[in-house]
C-alpha positions in Angstrom: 161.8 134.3 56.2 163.2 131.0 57.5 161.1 131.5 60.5 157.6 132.4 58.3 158.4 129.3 56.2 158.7 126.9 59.7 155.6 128.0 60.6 153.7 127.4 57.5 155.0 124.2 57.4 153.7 123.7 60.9 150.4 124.9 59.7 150.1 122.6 56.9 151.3 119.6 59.4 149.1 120.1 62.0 145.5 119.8 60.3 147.1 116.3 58.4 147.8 115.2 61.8 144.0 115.7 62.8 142.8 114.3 59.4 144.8 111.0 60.7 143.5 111.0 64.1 139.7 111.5 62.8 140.1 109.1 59.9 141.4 106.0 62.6 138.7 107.2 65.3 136.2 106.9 62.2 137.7 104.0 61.3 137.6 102.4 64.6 133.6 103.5 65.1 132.7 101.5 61.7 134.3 98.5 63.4 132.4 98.5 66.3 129.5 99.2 64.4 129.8 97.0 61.7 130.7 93.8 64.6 127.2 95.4 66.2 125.4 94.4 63.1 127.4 91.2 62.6 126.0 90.2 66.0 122.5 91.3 65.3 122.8 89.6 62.0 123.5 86.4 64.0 120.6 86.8 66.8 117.9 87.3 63.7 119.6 84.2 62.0 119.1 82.5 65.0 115.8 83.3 65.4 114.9 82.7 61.5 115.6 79.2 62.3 113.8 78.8 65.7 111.0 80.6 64.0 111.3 78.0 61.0 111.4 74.7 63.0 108.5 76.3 65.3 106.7 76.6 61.9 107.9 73.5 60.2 107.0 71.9 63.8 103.3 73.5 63.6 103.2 72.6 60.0 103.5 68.9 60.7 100.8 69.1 63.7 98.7 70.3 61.6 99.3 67.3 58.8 98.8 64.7 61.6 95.9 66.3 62.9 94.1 66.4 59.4 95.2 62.6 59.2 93.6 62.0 62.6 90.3 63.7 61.7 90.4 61.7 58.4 89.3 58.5 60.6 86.2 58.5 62.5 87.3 57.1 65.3 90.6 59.1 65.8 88.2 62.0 64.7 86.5 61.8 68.3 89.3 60.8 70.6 90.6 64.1 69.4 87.4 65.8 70.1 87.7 64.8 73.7 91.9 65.5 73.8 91.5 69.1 73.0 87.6 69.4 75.5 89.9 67.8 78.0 92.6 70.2 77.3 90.7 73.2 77.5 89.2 71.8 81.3 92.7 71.8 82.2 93.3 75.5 80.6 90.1 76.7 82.1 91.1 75.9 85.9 94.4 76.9 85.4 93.0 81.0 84.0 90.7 80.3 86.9 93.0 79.8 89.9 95.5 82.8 88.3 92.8 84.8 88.2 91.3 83.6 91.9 94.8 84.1 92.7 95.2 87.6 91.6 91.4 88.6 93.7 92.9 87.0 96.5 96.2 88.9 96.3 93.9 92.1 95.9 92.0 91.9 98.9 94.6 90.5 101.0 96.5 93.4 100.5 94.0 95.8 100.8 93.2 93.8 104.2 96.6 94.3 105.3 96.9 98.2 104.5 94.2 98.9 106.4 94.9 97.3 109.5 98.6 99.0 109.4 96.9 102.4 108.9 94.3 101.6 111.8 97.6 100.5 113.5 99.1 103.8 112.7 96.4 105.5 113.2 95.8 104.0 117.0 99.4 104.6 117.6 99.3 108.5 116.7 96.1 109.3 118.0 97.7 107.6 121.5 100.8 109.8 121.3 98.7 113.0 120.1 96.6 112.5 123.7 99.8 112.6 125.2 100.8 115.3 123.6 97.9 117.1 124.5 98.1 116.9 127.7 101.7 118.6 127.5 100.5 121.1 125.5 97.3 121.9 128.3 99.9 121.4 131.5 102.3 123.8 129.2 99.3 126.6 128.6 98.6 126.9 132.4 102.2 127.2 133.3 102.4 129.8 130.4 99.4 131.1 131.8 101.1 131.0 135.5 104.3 132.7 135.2 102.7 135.6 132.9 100.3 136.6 135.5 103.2 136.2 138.1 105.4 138.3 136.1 102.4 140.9 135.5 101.4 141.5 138.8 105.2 141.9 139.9 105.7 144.2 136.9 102.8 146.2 138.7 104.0 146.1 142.0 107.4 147.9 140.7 105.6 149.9 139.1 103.8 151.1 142.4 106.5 151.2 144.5 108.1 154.6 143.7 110.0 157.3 145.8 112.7 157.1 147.3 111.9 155.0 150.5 111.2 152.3 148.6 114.2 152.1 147.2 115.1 148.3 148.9 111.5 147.2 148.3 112.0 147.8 144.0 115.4 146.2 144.2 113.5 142.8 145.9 110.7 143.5 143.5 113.7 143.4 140.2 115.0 140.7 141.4 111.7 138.7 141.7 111.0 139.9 138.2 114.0 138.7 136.3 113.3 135.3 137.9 109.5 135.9 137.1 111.2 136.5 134.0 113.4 133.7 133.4 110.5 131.1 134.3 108.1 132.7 132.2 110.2 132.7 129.1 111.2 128.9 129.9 107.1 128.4 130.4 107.3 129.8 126.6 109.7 127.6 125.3 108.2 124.9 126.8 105.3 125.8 125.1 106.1 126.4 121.8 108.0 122.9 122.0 105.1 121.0 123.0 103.0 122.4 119.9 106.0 122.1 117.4 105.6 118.1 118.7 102.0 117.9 117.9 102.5 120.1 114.8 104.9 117.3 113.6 102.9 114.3 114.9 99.6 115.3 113.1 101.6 116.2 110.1 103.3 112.7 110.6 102.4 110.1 107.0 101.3 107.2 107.3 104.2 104.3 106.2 104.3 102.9 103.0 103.1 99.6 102.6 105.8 97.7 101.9 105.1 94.1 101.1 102.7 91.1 101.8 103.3 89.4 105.4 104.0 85.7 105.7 101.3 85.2 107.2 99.1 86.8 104.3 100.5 84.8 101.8 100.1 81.5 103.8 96.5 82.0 103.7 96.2 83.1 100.0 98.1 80.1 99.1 96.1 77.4 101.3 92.8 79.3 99.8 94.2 78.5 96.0 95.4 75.2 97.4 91.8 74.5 98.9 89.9 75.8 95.3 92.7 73.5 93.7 91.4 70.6 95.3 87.2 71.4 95.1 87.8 71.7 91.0 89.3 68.5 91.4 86.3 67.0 93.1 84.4 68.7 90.7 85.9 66.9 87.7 86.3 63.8 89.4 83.3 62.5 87.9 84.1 60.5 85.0 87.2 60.6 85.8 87.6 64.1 84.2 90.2 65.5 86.1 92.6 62.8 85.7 92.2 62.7 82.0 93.0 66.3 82.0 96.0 66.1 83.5 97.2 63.3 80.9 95.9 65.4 78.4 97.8 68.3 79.1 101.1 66.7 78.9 100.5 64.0 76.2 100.0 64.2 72.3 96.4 64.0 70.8 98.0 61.1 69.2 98.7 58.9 72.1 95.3 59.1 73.3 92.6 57.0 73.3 89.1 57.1 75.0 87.1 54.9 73.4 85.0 54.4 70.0 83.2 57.3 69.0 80.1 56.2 71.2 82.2 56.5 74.4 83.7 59.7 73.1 80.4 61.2 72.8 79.2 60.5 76.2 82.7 61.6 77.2 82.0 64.9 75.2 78.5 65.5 76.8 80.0 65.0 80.4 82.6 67.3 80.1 80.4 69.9 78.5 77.8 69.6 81.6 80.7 69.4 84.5 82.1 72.7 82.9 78.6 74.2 83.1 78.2 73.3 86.4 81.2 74.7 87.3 80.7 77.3 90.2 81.6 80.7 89.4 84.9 82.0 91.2 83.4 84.1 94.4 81.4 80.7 94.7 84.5 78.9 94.9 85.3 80.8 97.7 82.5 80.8 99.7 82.3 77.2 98.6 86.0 76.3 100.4 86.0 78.2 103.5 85.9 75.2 105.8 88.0 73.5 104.0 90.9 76.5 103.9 90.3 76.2 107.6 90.6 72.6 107.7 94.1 72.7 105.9 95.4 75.3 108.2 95.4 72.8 110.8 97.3 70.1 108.5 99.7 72.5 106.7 103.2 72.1 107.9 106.4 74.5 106.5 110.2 73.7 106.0 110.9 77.2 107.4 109.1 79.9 109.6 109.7 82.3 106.2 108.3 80.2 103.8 104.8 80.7 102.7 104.7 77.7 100.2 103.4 74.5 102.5 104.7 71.6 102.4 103.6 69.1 99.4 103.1 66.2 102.0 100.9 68.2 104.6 97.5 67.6 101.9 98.0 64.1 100.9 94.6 63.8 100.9 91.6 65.5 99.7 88.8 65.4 102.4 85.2 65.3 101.3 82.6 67.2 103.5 80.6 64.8 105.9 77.7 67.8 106.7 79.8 70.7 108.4 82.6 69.0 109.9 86.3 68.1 108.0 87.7 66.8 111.3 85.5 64.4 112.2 87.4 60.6 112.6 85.2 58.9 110.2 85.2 61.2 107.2 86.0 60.2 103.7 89.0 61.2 101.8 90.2 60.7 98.0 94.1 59.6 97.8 95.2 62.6 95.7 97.9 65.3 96.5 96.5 68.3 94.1 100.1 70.1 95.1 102.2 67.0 94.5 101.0 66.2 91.5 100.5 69.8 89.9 97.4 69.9 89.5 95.7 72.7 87.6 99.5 74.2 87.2 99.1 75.3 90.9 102.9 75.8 91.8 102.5 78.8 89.3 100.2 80.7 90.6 101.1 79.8 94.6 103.3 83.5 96.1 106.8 82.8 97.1 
């Protein structure tokens, strides 16, 4: 009895014990979930308020801006901030989007010259192959009519006076044998290689070469510098570049006949703009030109050095080199034009 009443209470014991264990595990889960949502709580406070300044900041744009196109004259300055502003965003998709062609074709450029490469390469070891395989099929071809017409010559040489002359003829069979079964071997080795070699895939094209990204670079850094002469007119370029880091505020171009003339510029210098394969046609000399100049911290880098284009050479006729030839005192890269350090391959 004493025994049966033990092991009830043992019974009864052990499930409370497991009722404790599960209720601090639960316990200890709610914690970690409830400082997970504490956290969370926090980020989306955080981001409330970001969110709110953004707006409140937008908010008081927007009230300055109506008080700017309240005034005439403000009206039209700010006209020409936000034409001015959208030159600058227009070169800048322009060059990404240049940037990405180039990128395109350069690699597709660059795979097929390693496949040709590969394909050279394999084609060069499959002839040598070849031949293995041919020298191998005449030595096959060798020691099995050997080994044939000795098999034959046993087999003619019966009685019992030629009992010396089958033993010689044995012997030259086994080694007929041996170097016919070698001549197989050989054989079926030399096709196993060619097997493998035609079955062989090309590699996998890993990455860009230095060299690749050099001259997609120089290209964007050449189109860089031809929008800039395009919008140099006017002095369009320039104010582009103020305009994209200043407020509409801060500006001024002129009373509101100035920024009309201004406006009609800009309108006919984006219309003139060339479209993006003849940007590339348009620059070829003039990638070519700043191959010569570019100059690189490092044999790995592919980013040239800011200092190496000074200068933005214009075309005398066909040559860039020529001693005499003008130049306009602007470094595109230097002085970021167009955003190009974004869109240049590291």
């Amino acid at each position: 009895m004493v025994r049966i009443a033990t092991q009830r209470r043992g019974l009864t014991t052990e499930p409370e014990e497991d009722r404790l264990l599960n209720l601090f595990r639960n316990r200890s889960e709610l914690k970690r979930e409830f400082a997970k949502l504490r956290r969370e709580g926090d980020q989306l406070k955080d981001q409330l308020r970001q969110q709110e300044g953004e707006t409140l900041r937008s908010q008081q744009q927007l009230e300055q801006l109506e008080g700017l196109l309240a005034h005439p004259v403000q009206a039209a300055n700010a006209s020409v901030y936000y034409q001015l502003r959208g030159v600058w965003g227009h070169c800048r998709r322009k060059l990404a989007r240049l940037g990405e062609d180039l990128l395109a074709h350069q690699r597709d450029r660059e795979m097929k010259l390693e496949l040709d490469q590969f394909n050279a390469a394999r084609a060069a070891s499959l002839s040598v192959i070849e031949r293995h395989v041919q020298q191998a099929k005449k030595q096959h071809a060798t020691t099995g009519t050997v080994l044939e017409a000795l098999r034959r010559q046993g087999e003619q040489s019966r009685g019992i006076w030629n009992y010396f002359k089958r033993r010689a003829i044995a012997a030259q069979i086994e080694s007929a044998a041996g170097a016919h079964q070698s001549a197989v071997a050989h054989l079926e080795q030399c096709l196993a290689q060619k097997q493998a070699k035609e079955a062989e895939p090309p590699p996998a094209f890993d990455a860009l070469s230095v060299e690749g990204r050099r001259k997609i670079n120089l290209a964007l850094i050449a189109i860089g510098q031809e929008l800039y002469l395009h919008f140099s007119k006017r002095n369009i370029a320039r104010l582009a570049r103020e305009a994209s880091v200043r407020q509409v505020a801060d500006v001024n171009y002129g009373d509101i006949n100035a920024c009309r003339e201004l406006n009609i510029h800009i309108d006919q210098y984006v219309r003139s703009l060339p479209a993006g394969h003849e940007l590339v046609a348009n620059v070829r000399d003039r990638i070519a030109f700043l191959e010569r100049s570019a100059g690189y911290r490092q044999e790995s880098d592919t980013v040239p050095v800011a200092g190496s284009f000074a200068e933005i050479p214009i075309m005398d006729g066909d040559d860039f080199g020529s001693q005499g030839r003008r130049s306009i005192g602007i470094n595109v890269l230097a002085e970021e034009y167009w955003e190009l350090y974004s869109v240049l391959l590291t």
